[in-house]
DOKESE-799885 format. One record per residue: y, z, x of N, C-alpha, C in turn. Coordinates in steps of 0.1 Angstrom, whole numbers, plus 5000, padded with zeros to 4 digits. Atoms other than C-alpha are relative to their C-alpha. Layout:
BEGIN
YZXYZXYZX/...
This chain:
BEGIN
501050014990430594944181499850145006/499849864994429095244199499049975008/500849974988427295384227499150114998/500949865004424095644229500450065017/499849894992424795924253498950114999/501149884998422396194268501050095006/499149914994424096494277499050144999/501049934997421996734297500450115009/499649914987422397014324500849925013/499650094984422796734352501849924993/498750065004425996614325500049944988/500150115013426696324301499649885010/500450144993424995984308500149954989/500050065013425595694287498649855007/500850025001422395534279499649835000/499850175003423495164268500849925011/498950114987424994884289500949944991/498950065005426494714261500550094987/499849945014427994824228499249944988/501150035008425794834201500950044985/499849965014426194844161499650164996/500149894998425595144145498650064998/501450005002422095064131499349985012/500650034989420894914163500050165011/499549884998422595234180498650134995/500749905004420395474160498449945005/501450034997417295264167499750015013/500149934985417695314205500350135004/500149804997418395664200498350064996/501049945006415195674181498649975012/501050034990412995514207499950095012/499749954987414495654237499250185001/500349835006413996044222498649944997/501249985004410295934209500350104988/500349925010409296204182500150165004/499949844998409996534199502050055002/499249905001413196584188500550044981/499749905012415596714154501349945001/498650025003418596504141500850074993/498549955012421596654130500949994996/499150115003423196464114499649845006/500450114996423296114116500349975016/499650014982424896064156499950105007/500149864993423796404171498550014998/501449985000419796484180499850105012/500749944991418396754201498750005009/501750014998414996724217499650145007/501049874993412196974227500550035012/499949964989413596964261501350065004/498949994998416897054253501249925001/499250104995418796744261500449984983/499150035012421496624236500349874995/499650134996421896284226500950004986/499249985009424496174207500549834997/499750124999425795834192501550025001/498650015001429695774201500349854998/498750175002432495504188500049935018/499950034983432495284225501849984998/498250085001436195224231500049885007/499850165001437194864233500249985018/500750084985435894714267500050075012/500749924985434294984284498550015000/501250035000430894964298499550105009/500749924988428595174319500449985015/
């Protein structure tokens, strides 16, 4: 299971409340970002604004 994370000037924020699969995972990475940003790789994306997002493993029963 994993979590999407923004990690920006103000820090890291994680994005999700629950843990997510890995496909579901990338599909809320994909929405959240919209189309202005540049994957690299599959769990790592940049956007036009600079902000970082990233997919991580969640460790076993932690939540936002």
């Amino acid at each position: 299971m994993y979590h999407v994370y923004s990690r920006s000037t103000d820090g890291k924020h994680q994005l999700t409340d629950q843990p997510l699969n890995k496909l579901d995972a990338k599909i809320f990475a994909d929405e959240w970002l919209g189309k202005c940003a540049t994957w690299q790789g599959t769990t790592r994306a940049i956007s036009m604004y600079g902000d970082v997002l990233t997919i991580e493993e969640a460790l076993e029963g932690t939540q936002r």
